[in-house]
C-alpha positions, 0 to 999 in steps of 0.5 A: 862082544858079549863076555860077562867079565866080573862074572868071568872073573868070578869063575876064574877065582873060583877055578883057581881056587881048585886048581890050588886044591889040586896042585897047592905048592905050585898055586901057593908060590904064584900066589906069593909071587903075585902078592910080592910083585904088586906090593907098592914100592918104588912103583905104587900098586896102581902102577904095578897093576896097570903094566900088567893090564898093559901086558895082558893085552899084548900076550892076549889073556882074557882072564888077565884082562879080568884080573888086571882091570878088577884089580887096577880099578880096587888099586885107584887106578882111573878110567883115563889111566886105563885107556892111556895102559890100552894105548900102550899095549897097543903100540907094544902089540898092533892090530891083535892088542887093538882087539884086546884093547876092546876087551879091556875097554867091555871089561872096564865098562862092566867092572865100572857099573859095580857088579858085584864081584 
């Protein structure tokens, strides 16, 4: 598993970025959807973030698994709180998220070395 996954991030932002050049309304109600989800409230942020790490493993989403680690991580979550969502994303989705879950871990290992982001 080689995958650069703050550089993969990285492009993704950028992509999204002309995605929603492309198809505005439709980015810009994500994006409204995004930040009205994650804002702390009977859940904190963290713990928002961290359900959806936990579900980005089970469905399989690589640039999920980006997003949500990069954002965990800016939100305080630890690297204990994210091995504990990889564990339940595992028992939620079997062998697959296992899989995943080794992908959550690589991303986690590289966002923790302060890649620029």
């Amino acid at each position: 598993m080689t995958k650069d996954h703050p550089k993969y991030y990285r492009e993704l932002v950028g992509l999204m970025n002309q995605l929603g050049s492309e198809i505005p309304g439709t980015i810009k109600g994500f994006n409204s959807l995004h930040k009205a989800s994650i804002t702390a409230g009977a859940l904190t942020a963290k713990t928002k973030e961290l359900i959806a790490l936990g579900i980005a493993i089970t469905v399989r989403c690589d640039g999920c698994i980006a997003f949500h680690i990069h954002d965990a991580l800016e939100a305080g979550a630890l690297k204990e709180e994210i091995m504990e969502t990889i564990g339940v994303a595992v028992l939620m989705g079997g062998g697959p998220s296992v899989m995943y879950g080794c992908e959550a871990l690589a991303a986690l290992k590289q966002f923790e070395q302060n890649q620029p982001v």
